[in-house]
Residue frames as a rotation matrix with the C-alpha (Angstrom) as fourth column:
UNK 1
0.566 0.824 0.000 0.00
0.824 -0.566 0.000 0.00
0.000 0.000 -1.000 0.00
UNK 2
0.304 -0.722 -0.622 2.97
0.289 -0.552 0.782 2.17
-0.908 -0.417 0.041 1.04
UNK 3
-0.784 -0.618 0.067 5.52
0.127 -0.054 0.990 1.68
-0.608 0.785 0.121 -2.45
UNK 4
-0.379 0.461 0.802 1.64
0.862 -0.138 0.487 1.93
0.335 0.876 -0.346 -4.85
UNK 5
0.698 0.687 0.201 0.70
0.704 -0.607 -0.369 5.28
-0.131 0.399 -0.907 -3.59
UNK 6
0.040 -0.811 -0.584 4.25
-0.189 -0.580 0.793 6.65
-0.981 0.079 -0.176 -3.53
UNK 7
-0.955 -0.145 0.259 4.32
0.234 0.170 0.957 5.18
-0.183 0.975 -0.129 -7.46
UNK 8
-0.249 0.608 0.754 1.03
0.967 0.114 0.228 5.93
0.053 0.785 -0.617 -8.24
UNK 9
0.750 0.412 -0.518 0.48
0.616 -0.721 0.318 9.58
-0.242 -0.557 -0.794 -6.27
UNK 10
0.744 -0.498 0.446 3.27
-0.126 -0.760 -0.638 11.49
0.656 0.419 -0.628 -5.69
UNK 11
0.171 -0.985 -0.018 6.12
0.163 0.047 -0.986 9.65
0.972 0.166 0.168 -4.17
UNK 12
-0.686 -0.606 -0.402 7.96
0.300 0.267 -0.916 10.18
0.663 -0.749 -0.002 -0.94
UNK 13
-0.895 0.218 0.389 5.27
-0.386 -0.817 -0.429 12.59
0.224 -0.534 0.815 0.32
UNK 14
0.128 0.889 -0.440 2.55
-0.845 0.330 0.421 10.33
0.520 0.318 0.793 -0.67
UNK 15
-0.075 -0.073 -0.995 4.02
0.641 0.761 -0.104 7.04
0.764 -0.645 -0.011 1.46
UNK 16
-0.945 -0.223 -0.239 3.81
0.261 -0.073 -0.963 9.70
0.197 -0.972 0.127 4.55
UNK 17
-0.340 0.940 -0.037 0.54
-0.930 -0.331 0.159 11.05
0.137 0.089 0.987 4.02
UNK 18
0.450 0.617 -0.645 -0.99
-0.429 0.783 0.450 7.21
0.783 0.074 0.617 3.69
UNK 19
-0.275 -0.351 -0.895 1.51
0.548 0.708 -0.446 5.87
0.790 -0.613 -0.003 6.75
UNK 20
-0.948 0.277 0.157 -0.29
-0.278 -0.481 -0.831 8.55
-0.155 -0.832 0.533 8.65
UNK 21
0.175 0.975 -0.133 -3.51
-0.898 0.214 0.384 6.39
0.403 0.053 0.914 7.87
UNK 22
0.724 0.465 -0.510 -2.26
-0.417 0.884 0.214 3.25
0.550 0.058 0.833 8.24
UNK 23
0.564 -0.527 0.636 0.47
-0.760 -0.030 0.650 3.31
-0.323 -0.850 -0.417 10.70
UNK 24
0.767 0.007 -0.641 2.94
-0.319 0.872 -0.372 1.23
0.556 0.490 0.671 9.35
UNK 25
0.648 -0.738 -0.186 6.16
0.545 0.278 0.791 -0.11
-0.532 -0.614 0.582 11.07
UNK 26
0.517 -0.797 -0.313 9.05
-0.131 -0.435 0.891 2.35
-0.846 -0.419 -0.330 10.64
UNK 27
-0.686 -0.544 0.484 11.27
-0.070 0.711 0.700 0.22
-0.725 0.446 -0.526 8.63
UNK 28
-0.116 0.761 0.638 8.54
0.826 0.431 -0.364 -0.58
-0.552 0.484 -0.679 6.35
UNK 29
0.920 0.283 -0.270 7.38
0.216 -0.943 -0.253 3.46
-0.326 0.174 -0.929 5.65
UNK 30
0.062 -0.975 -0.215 11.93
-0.560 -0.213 0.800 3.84
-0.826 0.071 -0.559 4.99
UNK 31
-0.467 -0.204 0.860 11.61
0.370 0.838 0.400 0.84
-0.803 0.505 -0.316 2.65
UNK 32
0.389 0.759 0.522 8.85
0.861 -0.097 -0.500 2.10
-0.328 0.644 -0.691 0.40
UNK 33
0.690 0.616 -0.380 10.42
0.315 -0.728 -0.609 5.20
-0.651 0.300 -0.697 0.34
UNK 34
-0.189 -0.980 0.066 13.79
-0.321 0.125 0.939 4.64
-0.928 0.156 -0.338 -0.72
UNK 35
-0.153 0.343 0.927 11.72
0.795 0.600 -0.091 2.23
-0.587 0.723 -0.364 -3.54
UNK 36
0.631 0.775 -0.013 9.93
0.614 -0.510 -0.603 5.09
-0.474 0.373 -0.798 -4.52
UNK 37
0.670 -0.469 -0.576 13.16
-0.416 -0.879 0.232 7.61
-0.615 0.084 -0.784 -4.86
UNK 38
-0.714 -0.557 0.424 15.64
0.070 0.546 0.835 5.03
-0.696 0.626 -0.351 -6.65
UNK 39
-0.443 0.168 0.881 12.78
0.892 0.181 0.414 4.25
-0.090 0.969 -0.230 -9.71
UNK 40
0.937 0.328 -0.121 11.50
0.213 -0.809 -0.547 7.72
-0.277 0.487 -0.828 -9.74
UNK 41
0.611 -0.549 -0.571 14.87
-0.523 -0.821 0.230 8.78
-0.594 0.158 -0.789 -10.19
UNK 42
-0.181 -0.266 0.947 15.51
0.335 0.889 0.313 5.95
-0.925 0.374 -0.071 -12.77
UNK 43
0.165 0.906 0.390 12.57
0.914 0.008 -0.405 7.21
-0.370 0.424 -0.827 -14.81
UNK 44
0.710 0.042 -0.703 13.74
-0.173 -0.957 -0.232 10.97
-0.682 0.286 -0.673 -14.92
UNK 45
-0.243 -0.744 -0.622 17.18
-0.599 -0.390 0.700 10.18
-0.763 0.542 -0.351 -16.68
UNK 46
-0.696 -0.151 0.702 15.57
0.494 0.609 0.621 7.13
-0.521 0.778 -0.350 -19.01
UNK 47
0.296 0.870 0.395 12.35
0.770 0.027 -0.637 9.00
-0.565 0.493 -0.662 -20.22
UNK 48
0.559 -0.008 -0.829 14.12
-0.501 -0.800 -0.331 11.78
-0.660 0.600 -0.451 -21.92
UNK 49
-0.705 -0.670 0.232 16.65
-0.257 0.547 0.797 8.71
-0.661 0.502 -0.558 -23.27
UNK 50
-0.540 0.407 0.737 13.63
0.384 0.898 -0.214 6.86
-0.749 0.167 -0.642 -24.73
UNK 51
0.187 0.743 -0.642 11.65
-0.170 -0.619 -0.767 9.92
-0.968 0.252 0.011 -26.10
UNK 52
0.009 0.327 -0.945 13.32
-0.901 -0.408 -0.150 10.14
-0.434 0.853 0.291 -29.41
UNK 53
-0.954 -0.129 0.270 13.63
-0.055 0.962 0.267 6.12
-0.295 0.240 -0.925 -30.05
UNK 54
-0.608 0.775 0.172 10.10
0.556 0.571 -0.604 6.16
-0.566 -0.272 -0.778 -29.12
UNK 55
-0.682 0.133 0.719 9.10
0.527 -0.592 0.610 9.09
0.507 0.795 0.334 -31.53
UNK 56
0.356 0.731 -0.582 7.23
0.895 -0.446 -0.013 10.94
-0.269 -0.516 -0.813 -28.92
UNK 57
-0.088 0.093 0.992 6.11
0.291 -0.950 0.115 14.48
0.953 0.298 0.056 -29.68
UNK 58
-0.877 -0.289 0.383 6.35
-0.181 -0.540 -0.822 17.00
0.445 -0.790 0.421 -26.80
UNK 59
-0.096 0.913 0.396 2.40
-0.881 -0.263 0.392 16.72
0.462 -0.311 0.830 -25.94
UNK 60
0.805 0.361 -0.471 2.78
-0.150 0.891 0.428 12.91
0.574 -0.274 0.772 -25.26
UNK 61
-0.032 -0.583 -0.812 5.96
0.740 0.532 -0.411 12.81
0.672 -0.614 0.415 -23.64
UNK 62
-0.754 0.018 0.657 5.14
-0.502 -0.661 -0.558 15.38
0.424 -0.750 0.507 -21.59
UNK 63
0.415 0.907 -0.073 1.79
-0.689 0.365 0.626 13.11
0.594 -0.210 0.776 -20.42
UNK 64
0.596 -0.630 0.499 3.80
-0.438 -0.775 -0.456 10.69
0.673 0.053 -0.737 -19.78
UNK 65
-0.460 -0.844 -0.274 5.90
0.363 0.103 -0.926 11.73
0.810 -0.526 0.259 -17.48
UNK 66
-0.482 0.587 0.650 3.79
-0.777 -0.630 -0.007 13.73
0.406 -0.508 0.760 -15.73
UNK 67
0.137 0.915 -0.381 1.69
-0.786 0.334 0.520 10.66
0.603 0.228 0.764 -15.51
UNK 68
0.761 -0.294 -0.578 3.76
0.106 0.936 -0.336 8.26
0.640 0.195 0.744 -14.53
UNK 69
-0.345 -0.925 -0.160 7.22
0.225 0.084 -0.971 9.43
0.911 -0.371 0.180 -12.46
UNK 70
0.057 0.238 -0.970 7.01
0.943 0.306 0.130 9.40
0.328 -0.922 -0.207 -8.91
UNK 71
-0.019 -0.033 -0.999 8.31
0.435 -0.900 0.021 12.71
-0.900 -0.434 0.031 -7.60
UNK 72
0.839 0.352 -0.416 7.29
0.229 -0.920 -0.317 16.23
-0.494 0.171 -0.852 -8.51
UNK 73
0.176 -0.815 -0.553 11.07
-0.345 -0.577 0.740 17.12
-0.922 0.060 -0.383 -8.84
UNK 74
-0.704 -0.668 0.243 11.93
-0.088 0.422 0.902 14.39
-0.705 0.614 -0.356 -11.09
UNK 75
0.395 0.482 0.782 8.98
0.842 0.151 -0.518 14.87
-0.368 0.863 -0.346 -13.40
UNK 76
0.922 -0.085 -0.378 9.81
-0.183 -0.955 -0.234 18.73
-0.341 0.285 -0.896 -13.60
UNK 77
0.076 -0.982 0.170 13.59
-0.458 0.117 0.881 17.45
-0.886 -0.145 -0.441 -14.27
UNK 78
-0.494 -0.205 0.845 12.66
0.651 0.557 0.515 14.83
-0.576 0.805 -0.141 -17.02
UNK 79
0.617 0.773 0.148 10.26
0.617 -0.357 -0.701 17.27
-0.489 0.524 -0.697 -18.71
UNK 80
0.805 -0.148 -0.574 12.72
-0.262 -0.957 -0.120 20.23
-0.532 0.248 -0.810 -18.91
UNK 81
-0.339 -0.575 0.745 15.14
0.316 0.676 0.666 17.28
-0.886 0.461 -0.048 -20.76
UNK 82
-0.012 0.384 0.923 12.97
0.923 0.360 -0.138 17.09
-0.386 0.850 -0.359 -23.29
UNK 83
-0.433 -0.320 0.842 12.31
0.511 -0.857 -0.064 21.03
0.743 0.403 0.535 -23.85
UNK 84
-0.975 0.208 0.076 10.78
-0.177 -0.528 -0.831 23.89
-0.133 -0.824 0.552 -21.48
UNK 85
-0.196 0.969 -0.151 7.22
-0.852 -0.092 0.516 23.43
0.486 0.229 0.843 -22.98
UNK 86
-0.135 0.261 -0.956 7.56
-0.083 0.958 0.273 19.88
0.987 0.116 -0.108 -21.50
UNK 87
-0.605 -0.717 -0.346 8.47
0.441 0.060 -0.895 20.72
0.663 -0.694 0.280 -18.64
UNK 88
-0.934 0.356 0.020 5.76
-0.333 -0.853 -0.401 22.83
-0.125 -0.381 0.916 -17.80
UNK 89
0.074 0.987 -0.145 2.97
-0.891 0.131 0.435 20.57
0.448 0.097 0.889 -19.16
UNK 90
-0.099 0.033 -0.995 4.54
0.239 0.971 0.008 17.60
0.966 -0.237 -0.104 -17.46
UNK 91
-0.927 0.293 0.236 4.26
-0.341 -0.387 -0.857 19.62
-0.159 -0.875 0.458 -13.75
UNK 92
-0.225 0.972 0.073 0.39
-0.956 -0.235 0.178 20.11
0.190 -0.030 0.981 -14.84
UNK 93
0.299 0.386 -0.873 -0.02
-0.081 0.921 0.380 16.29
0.951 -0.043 0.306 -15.53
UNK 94
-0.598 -0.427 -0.679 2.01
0.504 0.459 -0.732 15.67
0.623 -0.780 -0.059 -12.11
UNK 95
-0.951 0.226 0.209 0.66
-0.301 -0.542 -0.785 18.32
-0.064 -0.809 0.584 -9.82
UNK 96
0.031 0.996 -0.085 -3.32
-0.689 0.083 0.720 16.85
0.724 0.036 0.689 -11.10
UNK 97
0.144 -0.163 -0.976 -2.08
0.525 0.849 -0.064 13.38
0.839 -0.503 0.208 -10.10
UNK 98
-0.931 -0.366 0.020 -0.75
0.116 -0.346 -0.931 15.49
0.347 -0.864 0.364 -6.61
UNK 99
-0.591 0.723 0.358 -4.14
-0.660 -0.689 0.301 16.94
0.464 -0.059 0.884 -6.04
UNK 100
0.522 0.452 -0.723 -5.47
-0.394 0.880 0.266 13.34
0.757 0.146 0.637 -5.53
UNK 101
-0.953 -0.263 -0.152 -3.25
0.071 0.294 -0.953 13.00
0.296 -0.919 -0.261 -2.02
UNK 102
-0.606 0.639 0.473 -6.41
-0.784 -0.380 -0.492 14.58
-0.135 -0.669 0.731 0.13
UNK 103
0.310 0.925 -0.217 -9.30
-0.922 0.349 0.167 12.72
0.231 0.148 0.962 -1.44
UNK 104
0.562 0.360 -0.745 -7.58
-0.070 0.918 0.390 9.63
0.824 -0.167 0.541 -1.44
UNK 105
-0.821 -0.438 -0.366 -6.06
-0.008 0.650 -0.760 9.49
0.571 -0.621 -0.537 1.71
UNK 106
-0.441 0.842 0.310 -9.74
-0.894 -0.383 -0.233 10.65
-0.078 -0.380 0.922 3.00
UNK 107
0.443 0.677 -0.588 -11.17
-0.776 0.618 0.127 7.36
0.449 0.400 0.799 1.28
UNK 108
-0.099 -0.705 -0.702 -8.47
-0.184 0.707 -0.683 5.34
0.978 0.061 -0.200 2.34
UNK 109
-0.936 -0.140 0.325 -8.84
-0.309 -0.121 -0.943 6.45
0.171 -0.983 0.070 6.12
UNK 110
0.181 0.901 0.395 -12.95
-0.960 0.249 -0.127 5.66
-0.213 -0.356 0.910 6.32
UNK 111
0.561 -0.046 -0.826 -11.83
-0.208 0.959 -0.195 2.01
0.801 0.281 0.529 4.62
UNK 112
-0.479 -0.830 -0.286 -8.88
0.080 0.283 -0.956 1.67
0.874 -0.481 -0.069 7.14
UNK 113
-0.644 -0.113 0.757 -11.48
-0.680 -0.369 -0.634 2.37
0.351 -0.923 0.161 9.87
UNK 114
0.422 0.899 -0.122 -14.14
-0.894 0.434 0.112 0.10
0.153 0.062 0.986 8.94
UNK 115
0.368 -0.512 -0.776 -11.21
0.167 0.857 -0.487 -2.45
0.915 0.050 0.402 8.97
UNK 116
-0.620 -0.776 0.115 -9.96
-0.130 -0.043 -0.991 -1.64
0.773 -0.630 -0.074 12.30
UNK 117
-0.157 0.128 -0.979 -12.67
0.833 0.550 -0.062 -1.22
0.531 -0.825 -0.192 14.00
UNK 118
-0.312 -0.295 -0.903 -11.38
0.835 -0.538 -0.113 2.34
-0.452 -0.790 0.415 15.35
UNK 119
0.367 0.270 0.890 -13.67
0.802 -0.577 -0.155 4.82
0.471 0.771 -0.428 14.35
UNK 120
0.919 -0.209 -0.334 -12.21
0.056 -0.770 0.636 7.88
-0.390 -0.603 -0.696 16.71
UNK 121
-0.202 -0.975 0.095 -8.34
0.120 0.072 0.990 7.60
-0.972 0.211 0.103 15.42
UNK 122
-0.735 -0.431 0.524 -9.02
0.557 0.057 0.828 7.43
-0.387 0.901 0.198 11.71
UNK 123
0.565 0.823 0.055 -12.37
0.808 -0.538 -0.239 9.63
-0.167 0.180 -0.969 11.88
UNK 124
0.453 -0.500 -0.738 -9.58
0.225 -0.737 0.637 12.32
-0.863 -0.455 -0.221 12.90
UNK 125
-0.198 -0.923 -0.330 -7.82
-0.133 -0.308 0.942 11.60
-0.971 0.230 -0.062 10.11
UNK 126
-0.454 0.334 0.826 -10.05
0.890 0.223 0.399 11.35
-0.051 0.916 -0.399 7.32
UNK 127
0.617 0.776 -0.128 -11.18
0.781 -0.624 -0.021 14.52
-0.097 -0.087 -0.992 8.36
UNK 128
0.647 -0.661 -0.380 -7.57
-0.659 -0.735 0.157 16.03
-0.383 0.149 -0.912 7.89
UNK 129
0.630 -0.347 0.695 -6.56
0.662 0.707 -0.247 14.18
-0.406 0.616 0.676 5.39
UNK 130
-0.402 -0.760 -0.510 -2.86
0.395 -0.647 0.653 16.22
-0.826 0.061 0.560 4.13
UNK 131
0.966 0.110 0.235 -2.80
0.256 -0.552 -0.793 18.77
0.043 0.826 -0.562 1.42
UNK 132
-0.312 -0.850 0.425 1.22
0.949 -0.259 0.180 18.90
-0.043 0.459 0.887 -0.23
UNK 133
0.167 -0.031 -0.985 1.70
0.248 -0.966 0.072 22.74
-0.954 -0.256 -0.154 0.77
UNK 134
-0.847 -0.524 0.094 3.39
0.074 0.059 0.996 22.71
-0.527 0.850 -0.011 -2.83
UNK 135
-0.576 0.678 0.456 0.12
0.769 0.263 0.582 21.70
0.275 0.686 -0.673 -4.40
UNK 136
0.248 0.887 -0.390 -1.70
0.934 -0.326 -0.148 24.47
-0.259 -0.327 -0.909 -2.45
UNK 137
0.162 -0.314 -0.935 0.94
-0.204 -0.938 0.280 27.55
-0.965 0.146 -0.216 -3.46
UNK 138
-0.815 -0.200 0.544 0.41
0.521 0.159 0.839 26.29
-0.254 0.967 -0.026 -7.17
UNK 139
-0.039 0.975 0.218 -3.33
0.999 0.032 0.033 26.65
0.025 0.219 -0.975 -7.05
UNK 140
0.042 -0.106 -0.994 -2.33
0.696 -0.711 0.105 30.22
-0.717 -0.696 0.044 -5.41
UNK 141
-0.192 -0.676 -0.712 0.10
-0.257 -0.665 0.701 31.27
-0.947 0.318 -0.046 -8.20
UNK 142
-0.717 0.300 0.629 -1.91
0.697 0.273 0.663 30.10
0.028 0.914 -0.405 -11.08
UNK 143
0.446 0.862 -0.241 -4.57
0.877 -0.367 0.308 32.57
0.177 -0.349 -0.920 -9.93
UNK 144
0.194 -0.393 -0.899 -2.43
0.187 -0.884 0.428 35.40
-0.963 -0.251 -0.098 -9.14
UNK 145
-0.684 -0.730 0.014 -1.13
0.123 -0.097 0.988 35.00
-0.719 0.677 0.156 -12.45
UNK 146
-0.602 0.488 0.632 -4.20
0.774 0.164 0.611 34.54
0.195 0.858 -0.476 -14.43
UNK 147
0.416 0.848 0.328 -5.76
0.883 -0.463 0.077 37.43
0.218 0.258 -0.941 -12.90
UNK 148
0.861 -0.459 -0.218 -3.29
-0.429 -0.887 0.174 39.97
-0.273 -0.056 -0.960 -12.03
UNK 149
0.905 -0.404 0.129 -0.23
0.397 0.698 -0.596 38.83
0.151 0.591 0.792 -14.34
UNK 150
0.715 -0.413 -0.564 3.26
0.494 -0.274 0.825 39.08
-0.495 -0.869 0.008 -12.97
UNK 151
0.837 -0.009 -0.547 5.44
-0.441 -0.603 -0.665 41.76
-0.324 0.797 -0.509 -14.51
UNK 152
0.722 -0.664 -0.194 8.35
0.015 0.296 -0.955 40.53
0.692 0.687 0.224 -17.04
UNK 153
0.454 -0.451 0.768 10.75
-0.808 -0.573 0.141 41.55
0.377 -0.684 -0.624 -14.63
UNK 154
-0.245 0.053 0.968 10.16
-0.706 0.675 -0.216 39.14
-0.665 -0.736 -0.128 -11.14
UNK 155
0.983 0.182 0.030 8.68
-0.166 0.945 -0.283 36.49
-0.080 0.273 0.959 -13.80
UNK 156
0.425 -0.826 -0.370 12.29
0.095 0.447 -0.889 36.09
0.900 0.342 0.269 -15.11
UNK 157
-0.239 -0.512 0.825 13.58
-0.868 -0.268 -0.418 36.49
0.435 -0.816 -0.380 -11.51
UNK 158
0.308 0.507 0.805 11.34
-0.810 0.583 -0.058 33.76
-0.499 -0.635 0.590 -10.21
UNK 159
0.951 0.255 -0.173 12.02
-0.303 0.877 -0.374 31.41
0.056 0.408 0.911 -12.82
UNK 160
-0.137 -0.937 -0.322 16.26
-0.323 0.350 -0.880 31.66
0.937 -0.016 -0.350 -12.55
UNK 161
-0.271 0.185 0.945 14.95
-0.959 0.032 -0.281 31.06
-0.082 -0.982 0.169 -8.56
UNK 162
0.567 0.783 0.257 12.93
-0.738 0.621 -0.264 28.28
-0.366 -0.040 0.930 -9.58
UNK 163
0.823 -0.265 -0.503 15.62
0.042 0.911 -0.411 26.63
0.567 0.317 0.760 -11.28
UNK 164
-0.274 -0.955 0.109 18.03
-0.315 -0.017 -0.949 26.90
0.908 -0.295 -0.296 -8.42
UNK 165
-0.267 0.428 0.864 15.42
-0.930 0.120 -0.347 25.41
-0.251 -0.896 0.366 -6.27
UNK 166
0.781 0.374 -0.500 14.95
-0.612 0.614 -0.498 22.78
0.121 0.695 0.708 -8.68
UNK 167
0.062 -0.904 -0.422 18.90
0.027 0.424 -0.905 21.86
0.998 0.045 0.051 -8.57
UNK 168
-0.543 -0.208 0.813 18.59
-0.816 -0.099 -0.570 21.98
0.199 -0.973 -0.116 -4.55
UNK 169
0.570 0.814 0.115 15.43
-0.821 0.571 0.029 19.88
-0.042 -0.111 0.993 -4.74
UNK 170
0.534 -0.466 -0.705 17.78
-0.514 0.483 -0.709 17.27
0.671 0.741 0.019 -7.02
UNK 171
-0.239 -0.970 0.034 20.58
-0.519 0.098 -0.849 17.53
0.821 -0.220 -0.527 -4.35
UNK 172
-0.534 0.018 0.845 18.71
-0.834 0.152 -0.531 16.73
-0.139 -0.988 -0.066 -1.27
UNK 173
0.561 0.398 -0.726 17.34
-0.815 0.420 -0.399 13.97
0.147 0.815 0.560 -3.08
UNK 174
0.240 -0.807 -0.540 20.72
-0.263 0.481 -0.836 12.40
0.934 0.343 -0.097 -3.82
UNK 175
-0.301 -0.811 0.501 21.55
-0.477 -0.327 -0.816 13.16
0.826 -0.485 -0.288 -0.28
UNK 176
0.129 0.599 0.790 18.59
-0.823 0.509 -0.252 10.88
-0.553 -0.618 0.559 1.23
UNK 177
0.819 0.100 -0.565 19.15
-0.432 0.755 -0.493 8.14
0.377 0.648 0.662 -1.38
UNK 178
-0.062 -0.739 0.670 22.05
-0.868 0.371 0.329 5.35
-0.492 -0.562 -0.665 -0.15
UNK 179
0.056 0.180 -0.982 22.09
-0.671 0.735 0.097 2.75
0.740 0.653 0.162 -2.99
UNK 180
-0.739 -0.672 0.038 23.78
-0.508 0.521 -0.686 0.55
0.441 -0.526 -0.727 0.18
UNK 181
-0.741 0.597 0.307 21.16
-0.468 -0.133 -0.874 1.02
-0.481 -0.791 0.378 2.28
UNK 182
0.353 0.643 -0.679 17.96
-0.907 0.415 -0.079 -0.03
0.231 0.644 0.730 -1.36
UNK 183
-0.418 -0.227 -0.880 20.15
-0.552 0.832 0.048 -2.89
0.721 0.506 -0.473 -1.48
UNK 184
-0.925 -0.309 0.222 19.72
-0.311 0.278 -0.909 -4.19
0.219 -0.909 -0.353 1.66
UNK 185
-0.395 0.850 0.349 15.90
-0.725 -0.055 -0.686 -4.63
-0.564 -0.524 0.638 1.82
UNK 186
-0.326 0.031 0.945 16.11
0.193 0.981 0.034 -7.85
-0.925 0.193 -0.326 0.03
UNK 187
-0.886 -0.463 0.038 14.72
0.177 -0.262 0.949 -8.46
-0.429 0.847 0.314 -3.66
UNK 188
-0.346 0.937 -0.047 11.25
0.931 0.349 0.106 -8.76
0.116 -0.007 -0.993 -3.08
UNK 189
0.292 0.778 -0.557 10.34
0.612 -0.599 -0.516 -5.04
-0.735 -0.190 -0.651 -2.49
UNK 190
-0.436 -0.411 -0.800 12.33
-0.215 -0.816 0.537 -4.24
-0.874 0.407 0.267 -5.04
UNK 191
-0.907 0.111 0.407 10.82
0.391 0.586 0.710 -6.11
-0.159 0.803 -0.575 -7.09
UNK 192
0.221 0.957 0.189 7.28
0.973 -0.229 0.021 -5.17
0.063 0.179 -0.982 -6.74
UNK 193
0.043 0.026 -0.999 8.81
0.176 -0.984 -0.018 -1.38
-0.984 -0.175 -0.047 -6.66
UNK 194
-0.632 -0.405 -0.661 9.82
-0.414 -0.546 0.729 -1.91
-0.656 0.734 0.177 -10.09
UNK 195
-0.814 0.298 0.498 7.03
0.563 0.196 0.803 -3.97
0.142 0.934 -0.328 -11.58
UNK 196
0.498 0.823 -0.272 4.51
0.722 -0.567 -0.396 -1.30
-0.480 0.001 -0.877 -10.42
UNK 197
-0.298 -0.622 -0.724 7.16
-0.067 -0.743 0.666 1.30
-0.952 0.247 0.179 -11.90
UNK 198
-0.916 -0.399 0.036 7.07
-0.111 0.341 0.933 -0.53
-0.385 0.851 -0.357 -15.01
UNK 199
-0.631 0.696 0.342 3.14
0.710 0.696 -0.107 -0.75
-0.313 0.176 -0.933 -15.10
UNK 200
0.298 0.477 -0.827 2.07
0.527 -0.805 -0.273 2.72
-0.796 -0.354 -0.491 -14.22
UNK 201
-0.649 -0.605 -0.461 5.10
-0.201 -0.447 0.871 3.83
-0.734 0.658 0.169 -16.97
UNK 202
-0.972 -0.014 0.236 3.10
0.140 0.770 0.622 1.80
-0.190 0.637 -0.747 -19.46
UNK 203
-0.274 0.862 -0.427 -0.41
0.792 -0.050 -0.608 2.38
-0.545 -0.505 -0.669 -18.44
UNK 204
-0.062 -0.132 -0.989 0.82
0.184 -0.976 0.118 6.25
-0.981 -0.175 0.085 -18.69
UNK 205
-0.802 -0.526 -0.282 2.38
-0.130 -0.307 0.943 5.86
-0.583 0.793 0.178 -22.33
UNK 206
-0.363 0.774 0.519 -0.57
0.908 0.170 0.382 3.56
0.208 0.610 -0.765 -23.96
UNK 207
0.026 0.750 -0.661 -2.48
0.828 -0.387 -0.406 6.54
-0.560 -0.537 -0.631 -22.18
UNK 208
0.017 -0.481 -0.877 -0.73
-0.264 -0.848 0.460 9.75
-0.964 0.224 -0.141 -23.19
UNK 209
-0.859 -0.362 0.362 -0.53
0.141 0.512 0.847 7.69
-0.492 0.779 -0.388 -27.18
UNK 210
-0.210 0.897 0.388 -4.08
0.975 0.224 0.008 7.28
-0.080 0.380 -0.922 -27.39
UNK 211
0.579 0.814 -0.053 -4.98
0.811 -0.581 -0.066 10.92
-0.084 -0.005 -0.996 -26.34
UNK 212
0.445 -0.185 -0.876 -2.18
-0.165 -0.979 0.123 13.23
-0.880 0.090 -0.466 -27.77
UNK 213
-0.368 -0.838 0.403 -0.49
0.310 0.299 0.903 10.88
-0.877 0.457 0.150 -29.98
């Protein structure tokens, strides 16, 4: 449950949000996320490899990715591979998929209570189910922007910002990742990290083929 909503959601942020429904063991909640950060950060450097084999046009390989990589960072990373337009429509496709933390950890928490038993503990928490702060100062700055538009200036100011928060994002990343450490958790979660990687990737493409290709 842990390693499919970090691969299907949005990654590291998404295994805490759902282990604050279902309480997992420690160890367990570390395991999933490590999964999650190693093949999302597989996925950012092969999907810009694959694009031009695969003859994707910017509209589909920007789906996707968006659609399909685990973290925010590393979709916004493989997109701007490909060109800046990607990059920007592969956020949208990611940040929808973000949007879709609340509701489902809400559903998840009324299922996780009916199974437990404990309706007081997980009432609590279907009732404050997280919202990714990220996902909430997008909604912000799409709205500032579409109705009082920021001048030329600060836009280019924000955006050399934005990509030097982008390369920070990247580093601290790297700096939680410990190949040593992935190995260690035997082959079995890695496995099922990568054949949900490999499903969701798929899923995404047939998806993103049918409706931009």
């Amino acid at each position: 449950m842990l390693v499919g909503s970090g691969t299907g959601i949005c990654g590291a942020s998404a295994v805490v949000a759902v282990d604050g429904v279902v309480r997992g063991r420690e160890e367990d909640v570390a395991c999933a996320i490590a999964i999650v950060t190693v093949f999302g950060t597989i996925a950012m450097f092969l999907y810009p490899a694959l694009a031009p084999s695969l003859g994707l046009n910017e509209a589909t390989y920007s789906a996707w990715a968006g659609s399909s990589i685990h973290e925010v960072a590393q979709v916004v990373a493989a997109g701007f591979a490909f060109n800046d337009q990607a990059g920007v429509d592969a956020s949208l496709y990611k940040l929808s998929r973000v949007a879709m933390l609340a509701p489902a950890c809400a559903a998840l928490a009324i299922w996780w209570r009916r199974r437990e038993r404990d309706t007081t503990t997980d009432t609590t928490t279907a009732r404050h189910a997280p919202v990714p702060l990220f996902v909430v100062l997008f909604v912000v700055m799409v709205g500032v922007n579409s109705f009082a538009p920021v001048p030329a200036q600060l836009h280019d100011t924000l955006v050399t910002v934005d990509s030097g928060l982008l390369a920070a994002a990247m580093v601290a990343m790297g700096l939680h990742t410990r190949l040593v450490a992935v190995a260690r958790l035997g082959w079995r979660p890695l496995a099922l990290g990568l054949a949900m990687a490999i499903w969701i990737s798929l899923l995404a493409l047939a998806g993103a083929v049918l409706t931009t290709g």
